[in-house]
C-alpha positions in Angstrom: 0.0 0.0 0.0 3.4 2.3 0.2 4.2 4.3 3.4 3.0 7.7 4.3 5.6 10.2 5.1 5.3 13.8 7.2 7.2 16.3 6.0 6.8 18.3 8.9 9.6 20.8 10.4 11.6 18.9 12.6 12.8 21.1 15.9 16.2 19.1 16.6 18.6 21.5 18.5 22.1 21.7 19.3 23.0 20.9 23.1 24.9 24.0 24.1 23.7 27.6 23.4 26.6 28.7 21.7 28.1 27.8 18.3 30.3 24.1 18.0 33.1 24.3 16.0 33.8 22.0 13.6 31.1 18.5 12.4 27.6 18.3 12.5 25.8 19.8 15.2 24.7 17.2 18.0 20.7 16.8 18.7 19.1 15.8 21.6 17.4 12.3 20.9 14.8 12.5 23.4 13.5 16.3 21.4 14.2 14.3 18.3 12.0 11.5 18.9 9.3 13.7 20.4 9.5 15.5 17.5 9.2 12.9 15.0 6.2 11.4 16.3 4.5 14.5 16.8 4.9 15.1 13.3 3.4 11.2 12.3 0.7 12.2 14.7 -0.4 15.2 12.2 -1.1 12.3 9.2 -4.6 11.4 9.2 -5.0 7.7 6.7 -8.4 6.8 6.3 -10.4 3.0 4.7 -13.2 4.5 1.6 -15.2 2.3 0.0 -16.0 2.9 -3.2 -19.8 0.7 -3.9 -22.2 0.7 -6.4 -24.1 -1.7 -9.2 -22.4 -4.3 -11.8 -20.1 -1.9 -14.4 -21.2 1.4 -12.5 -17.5 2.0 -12.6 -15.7 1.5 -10.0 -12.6 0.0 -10.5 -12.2 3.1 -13.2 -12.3 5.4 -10.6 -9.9 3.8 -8.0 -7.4 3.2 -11.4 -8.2 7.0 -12.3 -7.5 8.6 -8.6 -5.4 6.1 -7.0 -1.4 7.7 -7.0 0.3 4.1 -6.6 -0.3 1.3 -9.1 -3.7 0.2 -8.0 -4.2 -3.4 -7.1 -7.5 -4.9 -9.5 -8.6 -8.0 -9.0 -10.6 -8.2 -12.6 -11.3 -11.6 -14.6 -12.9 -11.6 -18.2 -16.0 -12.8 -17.9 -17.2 -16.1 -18.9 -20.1 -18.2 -19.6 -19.9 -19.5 -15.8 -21.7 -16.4 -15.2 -24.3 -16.2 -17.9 -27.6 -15.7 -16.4 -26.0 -14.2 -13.0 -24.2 -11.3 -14.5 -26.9 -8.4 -15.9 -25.2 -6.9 -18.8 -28.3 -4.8 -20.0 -26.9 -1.4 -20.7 -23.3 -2.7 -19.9 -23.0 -4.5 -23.1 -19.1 -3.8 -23.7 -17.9 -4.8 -20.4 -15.9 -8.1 -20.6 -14.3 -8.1 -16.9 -15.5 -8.0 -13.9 -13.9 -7.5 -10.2 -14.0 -11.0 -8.2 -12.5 -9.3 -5.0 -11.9 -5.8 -4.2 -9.8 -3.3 -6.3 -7.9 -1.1 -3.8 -5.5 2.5 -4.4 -4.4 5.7 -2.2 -4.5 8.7 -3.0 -3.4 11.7 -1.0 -5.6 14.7 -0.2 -3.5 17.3 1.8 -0.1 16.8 3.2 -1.9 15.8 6.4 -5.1 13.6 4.6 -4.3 10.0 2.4 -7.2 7.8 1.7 -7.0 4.1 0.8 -9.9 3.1 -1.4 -11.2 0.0 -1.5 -13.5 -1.4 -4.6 -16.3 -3.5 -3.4 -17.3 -6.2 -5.8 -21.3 -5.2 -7.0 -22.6 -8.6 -7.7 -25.0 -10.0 -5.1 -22.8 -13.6 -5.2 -19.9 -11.3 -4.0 -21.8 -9.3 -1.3 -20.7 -11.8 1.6 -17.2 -9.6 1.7 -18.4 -6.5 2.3 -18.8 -6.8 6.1 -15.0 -7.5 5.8 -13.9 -4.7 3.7 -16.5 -2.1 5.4 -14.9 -2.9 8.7 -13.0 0.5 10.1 -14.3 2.4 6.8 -14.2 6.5 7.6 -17.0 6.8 4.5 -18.4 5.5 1.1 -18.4 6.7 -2.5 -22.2 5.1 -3.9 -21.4 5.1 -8.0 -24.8 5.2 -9.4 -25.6 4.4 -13.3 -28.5 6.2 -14.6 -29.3 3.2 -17.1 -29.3 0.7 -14.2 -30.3 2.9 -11.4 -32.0 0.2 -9.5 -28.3 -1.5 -9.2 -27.3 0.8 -6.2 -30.1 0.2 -4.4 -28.3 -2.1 -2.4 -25.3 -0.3 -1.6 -27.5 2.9 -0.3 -29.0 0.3 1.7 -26.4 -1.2 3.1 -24.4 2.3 4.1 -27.9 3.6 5.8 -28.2 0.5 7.7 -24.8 0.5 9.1 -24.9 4.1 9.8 -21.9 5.3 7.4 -21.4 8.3 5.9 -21.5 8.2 1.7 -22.1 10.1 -1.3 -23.9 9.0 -4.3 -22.0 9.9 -7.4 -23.6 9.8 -10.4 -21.6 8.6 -13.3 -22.1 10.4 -16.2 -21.4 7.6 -19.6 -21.4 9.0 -22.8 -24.6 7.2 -23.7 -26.6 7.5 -20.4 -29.4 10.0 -20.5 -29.0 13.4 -18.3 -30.3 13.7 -15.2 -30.0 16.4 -12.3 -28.3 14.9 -9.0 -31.6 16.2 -7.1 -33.8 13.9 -9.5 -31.6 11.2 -8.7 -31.9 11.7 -4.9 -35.5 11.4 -5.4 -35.4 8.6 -6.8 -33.1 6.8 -4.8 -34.8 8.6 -1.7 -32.0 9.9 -0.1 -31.8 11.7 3.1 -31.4 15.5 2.6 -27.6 15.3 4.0 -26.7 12.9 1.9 -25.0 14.3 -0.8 -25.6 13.6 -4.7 -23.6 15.1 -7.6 -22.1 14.3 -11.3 -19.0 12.7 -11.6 -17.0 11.4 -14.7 -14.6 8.6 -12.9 -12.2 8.6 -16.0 -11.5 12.2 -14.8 -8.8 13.4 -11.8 -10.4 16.5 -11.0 -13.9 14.7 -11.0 -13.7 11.9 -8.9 -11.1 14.6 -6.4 -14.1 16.8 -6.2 -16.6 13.4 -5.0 -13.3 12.1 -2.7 -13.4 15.3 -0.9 -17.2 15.9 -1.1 -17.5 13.1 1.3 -14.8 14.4 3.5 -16.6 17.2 4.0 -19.6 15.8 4.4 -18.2 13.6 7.3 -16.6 16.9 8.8 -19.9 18.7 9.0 -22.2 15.2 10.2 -23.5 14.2 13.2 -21.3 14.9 16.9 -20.2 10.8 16.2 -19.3 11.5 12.5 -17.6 14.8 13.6 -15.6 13.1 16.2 -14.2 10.7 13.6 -13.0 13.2 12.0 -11.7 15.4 14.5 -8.0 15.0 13.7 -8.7 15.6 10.2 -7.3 18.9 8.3 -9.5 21.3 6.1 -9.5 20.0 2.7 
């Protein structure tokens, strides 16, 4: 997953108050140390999923954002899942994820998210509990052609109480749709936010990463408190 790093001053000293002749100046390893893990304290990492319906896109978007190779788990499908797999409106997909896709990507010197791709088929749905477990948030994909397809990812983030937003995917062929017509129709709570995303696009799936940040930041005392140590974004 790569290490995070703080760049953080560091406020190493010299032992005596006047200047030392000649060599590198000596530090005080207890200040040092102190030092250093004050400045790993200031990195906030955080688990987001990243849910929605068969080919809503999701292992696009963690390829698109993630700033480390991002680990897919994608097969081609085959006739072994004829009659499970839905491709209405998906027609060109020929893979699919069979486990979780997973990338970071770093917000603020002081923010990195790992993102982790759920699978969206209901045969895979048994590892969610798994992956959701110590999740900050969630990004809902939602495909206008196949809306009905994130119905069970909405479900399952109200349920369990977790913050998400529902981004809305905008395909070349998909018809146009305002995010508040969405909501409606996937009847959302009023703080749940909705908005357009294009998940082959940096600045677009940036804007729904920190969306739900911010969305988190402003929640409930609980959500808030999860959040506490995190820095504006």
């Amino acid at each position: 997953m790569g290490s995070a790093r703080s760049d953080g001053p560091r406020s190493d000293g010299p032992l005596s108050d006047g200047p030392l002749s000649d060599g590198p100046p000596l530090h005080d390893a207890g200040t040092e140390d102190a030092s250093d893990a004050a400045d790993a304290s200031m990195l906030a990492a955080h688990k987001i999923l990243i849910a929605g319906g068969f080919g809503a896109g999701k292992t696009t978007l963690v390829s698109t954002i993630s700033e480390v190779r991002p680990l897919l788990t994608e097969e081609r499908l085959s006739s072994a899942g004829a009659g499970l797999d839905n491709l209405r409106g998906v027609g060109g997909k020929t893979t699919t994820t069979v486990a979780m896709d997973f990338g970071r990507i770093t917000i603020s010197e002081r923010l990195v998210l790992y993102l982790f791709g759920v699978p969206g088929q209901e045969r895979f749905w048994f590892m969610w509990d798994e992956l959701a477990y110590g999740a900050l948030g969630a990004v809902v994909l939602a495909d206008v052609r196949r809306l009905r397809d994130c119905f069970p990812s909405v479900n399952y983030f109200e349920t369990r109480s977790l913050p998400f937003v529902v981004a809305i995917n905008c395909f070349d062929d998909a018809p146009k749709y305002d995010p508040e017509e969405v909501r409606v129709a996937l009847d959302l709570d009023p703080e749940v936010p909705a908005l357009l995303c294009d998940a082959r696009q940096l600045s677009s799936v940036k804007t729904v990463l920190t969306t739900l940040v911010e969305s988190i930041s402003a929640g409930s005392p609980a959500e808030r408190r999860m959040v506490s140590a995190l820095p504006p974004v």
